[in-house]
C-alpha positions in Angstrom: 99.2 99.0 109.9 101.5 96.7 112.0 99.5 94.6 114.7 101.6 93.1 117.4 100.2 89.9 118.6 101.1 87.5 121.7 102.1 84.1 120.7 103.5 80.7 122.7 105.8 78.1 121.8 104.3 74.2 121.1 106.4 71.0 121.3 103.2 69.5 121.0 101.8 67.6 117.1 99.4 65.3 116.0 95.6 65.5 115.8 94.6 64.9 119.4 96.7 67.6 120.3 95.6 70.4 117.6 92.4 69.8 119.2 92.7 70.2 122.9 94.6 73.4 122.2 91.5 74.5 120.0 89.1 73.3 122.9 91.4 75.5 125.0 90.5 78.9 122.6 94.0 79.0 121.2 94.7 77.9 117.6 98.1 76.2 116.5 100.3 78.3 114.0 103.4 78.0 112.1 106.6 81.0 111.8 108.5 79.9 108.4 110.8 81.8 106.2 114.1 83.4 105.5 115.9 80.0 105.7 115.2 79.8 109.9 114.0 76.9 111.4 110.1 76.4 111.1 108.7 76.7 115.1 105.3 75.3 115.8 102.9 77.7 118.0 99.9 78.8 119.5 98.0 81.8 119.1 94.5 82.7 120.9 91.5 82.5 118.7 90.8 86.1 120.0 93.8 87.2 118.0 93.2 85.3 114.9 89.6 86.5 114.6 90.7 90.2 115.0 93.5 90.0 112.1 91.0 88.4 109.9 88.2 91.0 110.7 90.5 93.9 109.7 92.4 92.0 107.4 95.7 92.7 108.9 98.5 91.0 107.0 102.0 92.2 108.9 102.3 91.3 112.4 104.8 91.8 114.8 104.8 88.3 116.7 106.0 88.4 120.7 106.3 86.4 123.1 108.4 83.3 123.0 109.6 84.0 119.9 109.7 88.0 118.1 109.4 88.1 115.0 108.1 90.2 111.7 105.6 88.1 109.6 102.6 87.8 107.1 99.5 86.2 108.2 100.1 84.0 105.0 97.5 81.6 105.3 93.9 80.8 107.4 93.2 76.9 107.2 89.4 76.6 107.9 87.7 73.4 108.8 86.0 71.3 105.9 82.5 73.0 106.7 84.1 76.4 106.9 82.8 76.7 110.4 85.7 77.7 112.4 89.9 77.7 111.9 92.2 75.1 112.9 95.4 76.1 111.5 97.5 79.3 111.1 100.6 80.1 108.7 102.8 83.1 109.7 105.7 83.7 107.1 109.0 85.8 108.4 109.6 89.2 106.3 111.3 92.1 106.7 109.1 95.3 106.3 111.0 96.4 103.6 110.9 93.7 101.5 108.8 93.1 98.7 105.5 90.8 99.3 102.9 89.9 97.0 99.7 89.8 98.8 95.8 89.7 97.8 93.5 92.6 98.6 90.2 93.3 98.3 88.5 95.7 96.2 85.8 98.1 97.9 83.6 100.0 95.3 83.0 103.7 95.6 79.9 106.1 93.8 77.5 105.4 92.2 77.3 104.4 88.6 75.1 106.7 86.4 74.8 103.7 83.7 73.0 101.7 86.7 70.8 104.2 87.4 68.0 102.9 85.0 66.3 99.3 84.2 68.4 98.9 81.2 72.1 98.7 83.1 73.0 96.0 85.6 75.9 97.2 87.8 78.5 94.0 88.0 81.4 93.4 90.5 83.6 91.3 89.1 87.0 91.0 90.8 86.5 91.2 94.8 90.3 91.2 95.5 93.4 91.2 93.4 97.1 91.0 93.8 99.8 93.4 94.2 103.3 93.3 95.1 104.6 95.8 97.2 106.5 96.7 100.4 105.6 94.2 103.5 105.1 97.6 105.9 102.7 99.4 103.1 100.2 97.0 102.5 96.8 98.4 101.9 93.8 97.3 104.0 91.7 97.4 100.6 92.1 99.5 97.0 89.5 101.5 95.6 87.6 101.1 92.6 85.8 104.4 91.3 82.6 103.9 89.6 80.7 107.3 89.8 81.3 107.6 85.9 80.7 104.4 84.2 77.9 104.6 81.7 75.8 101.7 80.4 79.1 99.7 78.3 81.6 101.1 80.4 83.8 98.9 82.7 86.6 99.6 85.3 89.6 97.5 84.9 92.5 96.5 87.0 95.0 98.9 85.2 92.7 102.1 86.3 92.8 101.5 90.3 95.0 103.8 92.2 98.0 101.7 94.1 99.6 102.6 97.1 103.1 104.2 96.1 106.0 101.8 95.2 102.8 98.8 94.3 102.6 97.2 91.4 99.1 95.0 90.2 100.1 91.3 89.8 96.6 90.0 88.6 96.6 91.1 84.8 96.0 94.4 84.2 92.9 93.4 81.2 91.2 91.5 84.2 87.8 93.3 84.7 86.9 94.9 88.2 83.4 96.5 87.6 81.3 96.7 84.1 77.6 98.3 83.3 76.4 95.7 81.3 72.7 95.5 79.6 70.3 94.4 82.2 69.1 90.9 81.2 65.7 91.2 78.9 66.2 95.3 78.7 66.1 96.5 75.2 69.6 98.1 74.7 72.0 96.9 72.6 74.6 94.2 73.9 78.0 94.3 75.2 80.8 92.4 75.2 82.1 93.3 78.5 80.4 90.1 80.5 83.0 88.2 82.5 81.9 84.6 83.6 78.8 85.0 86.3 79.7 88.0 88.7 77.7 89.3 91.6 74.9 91.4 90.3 74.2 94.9 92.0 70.9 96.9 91.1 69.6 99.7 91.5 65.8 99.6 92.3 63.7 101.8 90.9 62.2 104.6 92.3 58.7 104.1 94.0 55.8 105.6 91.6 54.6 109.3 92.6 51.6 108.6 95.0 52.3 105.4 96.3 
């Protein structure tokens, strides 16, 4: 989906200035790309918090410049706490991108379903290359079948047509592995220390 923002033109640099223009609820962004001149700008924080909650990557930038671009890059303070900077990168909608998107899982796992399997999600995001104008808002990772041993790997999620996976294809997504103490046998399927999901057991009958 294409998202067509407002944006203004800054003569304006230096620190002082970044910050009354944040104090003001815009934030200052760059357009780069294609071999055009690089034009400094401002965008309203209002805009740049929507993008980022539906993790919109092509825009089409208007106002006193138009312009097709990627949301590149989000440059957050040093305690994470809000944004001070924006990067905007000219493409064409046809042209071919490499972009990060995140991974949503879907199903339930049947090896989960018991103490002795620990449900892992390894890779939140990876990246694809593919056509600026058919860049997915997330991929899908299908886990209703692993069994306790099993995992999902980056070469089994379904791309969009015309995308290709640019994170390694061996890369682990999602894995059953042996729930830590259980007594079942071990696998070699653990990948560094990924976010444990479990599933809790069932309340005893009577309680």
């Amino acid at each position: 989906m294409i998202e067509t923002i407002e944006v203004q033109k800054r003569d304006v640099k230096g620190s002082r200035a970044m910050i009354k223009i944040r104090e003001s609820g815009s934030i200052p962004a760059i357009l780069y790309g294609h071999g055009e001149e690089n034009v400094c700008l401002t965008v309203s924080l209002d805009t740049v918090n929507k993008l980022i909650k539906h993790g919109t990557k092509l825009v089409n930038i208007r106002g006193d410049v138009n312009d097709t671009a990627l949301l590149r890059a989000v440059q957050w303070s040093s305690m994470g706490d809000y944004i001070i900077h924006v990067d905007f990168a000219r493409v064409s909608q046809t042209e071919m991108v490499d972009v990060s998107v995140p991974v949503h899982l879907h199903g339930e796992a049947p090896g989960a379903m018991s103490a002795a399997g620990q449900l892992r999600f390894v890779t939140h995001e990876i990246t694809i290359r593919c056509p600026a104008a058919k860049i997915p808002e997330y991929l899908t990772c299908e886990i209703g079948s692993l069994q306790l041993g099993q995992a999902v790997h980056v070469n089994e999620l379904k791309l969009p047509e015309g995308a290709v996976a640019v994170t390694p294809g061996s890369i682990v997504v999602a894995q059953v592995a042996v729930a830590s103490g259980a007594d079942a046998p071990e696998t070699s399927l653990t990948a560094g220390e990924p976010e444990l999901i479990r599933k809790e057991k069932a309340a005893d009958a009577g309680n």
